[in-house]
C-alpha positions in Angstrom: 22.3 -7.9 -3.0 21.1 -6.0 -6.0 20.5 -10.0 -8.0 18.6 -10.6 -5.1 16.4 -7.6 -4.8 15.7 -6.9 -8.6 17.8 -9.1 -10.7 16.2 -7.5 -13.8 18.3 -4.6 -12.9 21.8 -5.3 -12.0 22.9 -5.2 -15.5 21.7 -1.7 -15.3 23.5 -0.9 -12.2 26.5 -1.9 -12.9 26.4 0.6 -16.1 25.1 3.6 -13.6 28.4 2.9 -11.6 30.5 2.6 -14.3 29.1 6.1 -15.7 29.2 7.7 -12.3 33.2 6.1 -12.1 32.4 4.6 -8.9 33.0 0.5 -8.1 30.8 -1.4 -5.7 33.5 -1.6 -3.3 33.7 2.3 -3.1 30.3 3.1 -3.0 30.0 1.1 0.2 32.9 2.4 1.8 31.1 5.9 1.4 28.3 4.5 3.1 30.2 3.2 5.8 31.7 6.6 6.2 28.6 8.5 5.8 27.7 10.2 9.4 23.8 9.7 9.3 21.0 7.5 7.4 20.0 10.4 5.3 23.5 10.4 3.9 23.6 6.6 3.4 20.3 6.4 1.3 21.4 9.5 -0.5 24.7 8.0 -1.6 22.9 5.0 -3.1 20.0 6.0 -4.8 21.7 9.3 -6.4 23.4 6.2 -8.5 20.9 5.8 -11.4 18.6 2.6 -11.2 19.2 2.2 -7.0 15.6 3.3 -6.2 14.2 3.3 -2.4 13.4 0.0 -2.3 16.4 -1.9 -3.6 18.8 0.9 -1.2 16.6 -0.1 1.7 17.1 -3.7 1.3 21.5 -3.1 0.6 21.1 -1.4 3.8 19.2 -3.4 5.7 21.6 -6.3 5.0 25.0 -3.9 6.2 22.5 -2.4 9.3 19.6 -4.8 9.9 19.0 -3.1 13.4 18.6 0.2 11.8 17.0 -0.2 8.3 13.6 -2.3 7.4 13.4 -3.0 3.6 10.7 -1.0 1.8 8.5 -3.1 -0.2 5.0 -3.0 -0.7 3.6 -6.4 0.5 4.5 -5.3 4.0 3.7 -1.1 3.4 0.1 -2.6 2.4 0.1 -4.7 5.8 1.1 -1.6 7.6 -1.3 0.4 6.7 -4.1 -1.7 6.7 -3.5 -3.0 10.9 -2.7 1.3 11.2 0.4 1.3 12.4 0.2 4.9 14.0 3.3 7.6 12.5 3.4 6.2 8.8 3.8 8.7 5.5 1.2 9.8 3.8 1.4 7.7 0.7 4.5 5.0 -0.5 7.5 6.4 0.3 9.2 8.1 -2.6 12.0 10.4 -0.7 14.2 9.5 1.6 13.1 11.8 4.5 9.3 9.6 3.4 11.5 6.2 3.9 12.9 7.5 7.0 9.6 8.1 8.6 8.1 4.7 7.6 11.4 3.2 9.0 10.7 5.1 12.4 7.2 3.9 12.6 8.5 0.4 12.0 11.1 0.5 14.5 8.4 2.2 17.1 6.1 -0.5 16.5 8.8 -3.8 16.6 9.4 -2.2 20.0 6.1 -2.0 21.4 5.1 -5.7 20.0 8.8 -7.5 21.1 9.8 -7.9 17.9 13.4 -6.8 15.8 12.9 -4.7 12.9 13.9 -7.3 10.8 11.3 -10.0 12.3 8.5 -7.1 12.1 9.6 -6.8 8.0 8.9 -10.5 7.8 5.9 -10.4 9.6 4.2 -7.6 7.7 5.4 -9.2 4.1 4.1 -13.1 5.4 0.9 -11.1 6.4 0.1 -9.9 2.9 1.2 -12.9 1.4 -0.9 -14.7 3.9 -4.3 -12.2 2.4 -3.3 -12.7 -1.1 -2.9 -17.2 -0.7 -6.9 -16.8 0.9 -8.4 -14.9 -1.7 -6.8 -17.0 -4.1 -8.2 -19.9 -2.2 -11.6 -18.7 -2.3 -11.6 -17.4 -6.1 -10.4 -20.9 -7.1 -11.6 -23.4 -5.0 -10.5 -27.4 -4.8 -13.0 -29.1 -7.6 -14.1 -32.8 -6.4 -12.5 -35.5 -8.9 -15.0 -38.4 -10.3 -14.0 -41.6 -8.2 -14.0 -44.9 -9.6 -17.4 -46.9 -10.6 -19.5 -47.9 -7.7 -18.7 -45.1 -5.4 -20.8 -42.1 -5.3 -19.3 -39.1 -6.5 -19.9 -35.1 -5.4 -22.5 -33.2 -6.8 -21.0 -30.7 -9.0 -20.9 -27.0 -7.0 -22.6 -24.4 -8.8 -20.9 -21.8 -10.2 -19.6 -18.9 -8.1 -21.0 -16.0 -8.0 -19.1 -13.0 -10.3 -17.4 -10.4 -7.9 -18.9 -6.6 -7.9 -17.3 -4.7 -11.0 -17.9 -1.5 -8.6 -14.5 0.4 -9.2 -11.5 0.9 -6.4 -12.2 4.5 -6.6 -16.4 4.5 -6.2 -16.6 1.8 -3.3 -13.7 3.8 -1.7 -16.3 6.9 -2.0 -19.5 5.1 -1.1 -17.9 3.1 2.1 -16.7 6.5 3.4 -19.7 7.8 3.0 -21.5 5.0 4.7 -18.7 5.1 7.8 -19.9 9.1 7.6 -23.5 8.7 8.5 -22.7 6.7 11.3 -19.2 8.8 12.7 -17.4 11.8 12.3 -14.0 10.2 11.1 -12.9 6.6 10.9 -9.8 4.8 10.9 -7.9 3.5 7.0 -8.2 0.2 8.4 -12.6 0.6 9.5 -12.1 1.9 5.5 -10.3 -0.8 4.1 -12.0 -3.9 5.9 -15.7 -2.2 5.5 -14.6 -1.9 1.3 -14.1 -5.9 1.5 -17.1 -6.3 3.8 -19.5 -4.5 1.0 -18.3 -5.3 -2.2 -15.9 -8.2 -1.4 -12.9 -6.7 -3.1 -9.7 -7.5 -1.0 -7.2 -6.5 -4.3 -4.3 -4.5 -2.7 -5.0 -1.6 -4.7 -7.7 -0.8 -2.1 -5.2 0.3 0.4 -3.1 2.7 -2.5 -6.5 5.0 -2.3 -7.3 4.7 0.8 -3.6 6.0 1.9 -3.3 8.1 -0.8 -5.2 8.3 -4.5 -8.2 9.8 -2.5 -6.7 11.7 0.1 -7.5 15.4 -0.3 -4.7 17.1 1.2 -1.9 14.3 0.6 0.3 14.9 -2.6 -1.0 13.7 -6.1 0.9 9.9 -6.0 -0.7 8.9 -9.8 -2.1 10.4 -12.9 -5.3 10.1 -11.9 -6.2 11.5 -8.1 -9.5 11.9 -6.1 -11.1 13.7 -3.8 -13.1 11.6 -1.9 -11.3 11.6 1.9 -9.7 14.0 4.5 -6.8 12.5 6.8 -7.0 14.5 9.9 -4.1 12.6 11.4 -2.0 9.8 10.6 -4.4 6.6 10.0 -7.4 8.8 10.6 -9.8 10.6 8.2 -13.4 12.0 7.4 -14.8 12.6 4.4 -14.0 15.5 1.9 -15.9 18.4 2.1 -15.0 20.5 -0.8 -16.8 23.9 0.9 -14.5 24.3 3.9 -11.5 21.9 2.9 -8.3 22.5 0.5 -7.0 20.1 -1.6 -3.2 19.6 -1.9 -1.9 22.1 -4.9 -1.4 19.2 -7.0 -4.6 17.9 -7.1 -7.1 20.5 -6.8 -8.9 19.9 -10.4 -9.5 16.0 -8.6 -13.2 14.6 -8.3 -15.0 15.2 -5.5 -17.7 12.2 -6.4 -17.5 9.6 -9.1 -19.8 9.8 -12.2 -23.3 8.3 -11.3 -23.2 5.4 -14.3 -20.5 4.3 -12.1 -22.1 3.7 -8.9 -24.8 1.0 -8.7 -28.2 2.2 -8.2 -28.7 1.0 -4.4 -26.1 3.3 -3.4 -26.6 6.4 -5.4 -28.5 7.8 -2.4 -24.7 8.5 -1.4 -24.3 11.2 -4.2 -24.8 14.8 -3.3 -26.6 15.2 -6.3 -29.3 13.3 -5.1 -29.7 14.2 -1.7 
């Protein structure tokens, strides 16, 4: 299971059993034995190198009906359709895993689906999103045919995509939702950030759910303070006189630097309102 998962890590998995004097086959008798989910994931990842996802997918195999794999090609579809319940960021604990697993199984429910068809779904969804912008950044080009037959005018060249960063059109599109509502949804976020600037790249979704959350834990290095969740999947925009940032991020930008943001939107900027 672990070749299949991460097979740049099994070598590394075996050591971590050897050193922790455990075999496979004993490992996952203590699983079976364990009384709750908690335990289960606890027994596999406090073996070194068995992180979240690759305990999630052992245990999905031995319990498909009660464990979803954790990967991020589905989280990212998850979040961006808003399934309702989910964590505030990636889950990195496995209280965090067992929430996004609940959501999951709430959601397979209310659609018809098993948890393990709803994993599929979710993963062929991104995969689906990632095939159509490659599609549409390298499109088919029209071979010459032979003599006497007309042949396609060449297409011009396409247009460069906007070099406006994840962060700033994260800031500006909230901003833009703002004048128009109250508080939006991460999905009105995410689709209005490919609507305006065209940029579908899955790290859109990471700050959206959680680099520029206020009041969600610092996930990165590098954090800001550009949105507020309310409740799960719903948020309004930062508003650093009556709001508290999380502890760990309250030294985070509240605006990106104005060379950053191109000039048609720096209306947005408190500094220049």
């Amino acid at each position: 299971m672990c070749i299949r998962d991460s097979n740049r890590t099994k070598t590394k998995i075996k050591k971590a059993l050897k050193e922790a004097g455990l075999s496979a086959d004993t490992l996952m008798s203590q699983v079976a034995g364990a009384q709750d989910d908690i335990t289960r994931l606890q027994l596999l990842t406090n073996v070194r190198n068995i992180g979240l996802p690759i305990a999630s997918a052992i245990l999905t195999v031995c319990y498909p009906d009660r464990f979803t794999v954790l990967d991020s090609r589905a989280w990212q579809s998850a979040v961006a359709e808003g399934m309702p319940g989910l964590p505030d960021a990636f889950p990195e604990t496995a209280p965090e895993y067992l929430q996004y697993r609940d959501a999951c199984q709430a959601f397979a429910e209310r659609v018809g689906l098993s948890l393990r068809d709803l994993d599929r779904a979710l993963w062929a969804r991104s995969w689906e999103k990632d095939l159509q912008e490659l599609i549409a950044d390298n499109p088919a080009e029209e071979k010459p045919v032979e003599e006497g037959i007309p042949t396609t005018e060449p297409k011009p060249a396409p247009e460069p995509k906007s070099k406006v960063k994840i962060h700033v059109a994260v800031y500006l599109v909230s901003r833009l939702l703002a004048g128009k509502k109250k508080t939006f949804t991460a999905k009105e976020l995410i689709d209005r950030v490919r609507q305006e600037f065209d940029d579908w790249r899955p790290g859109v979704t990471f700050y959206v759910t959680s680099h520029a959350v206020a009041n969600a834990k610092k996930a990165t290095g590098v954090v800001y303070n550009y949105l507020w969740r309310t409740r799960y999947g719903i948020y309004r925009c930062f508003d650093p006189e009556r709001d508290v940032p999380h502890p760990s991020r309250r030294d985070a930008a509240t605006e990106p630097q104005p060379g950053d943001v191109p000039q048609k939107y720096r209306y947005l900027l408190p500094t220049n309102n």
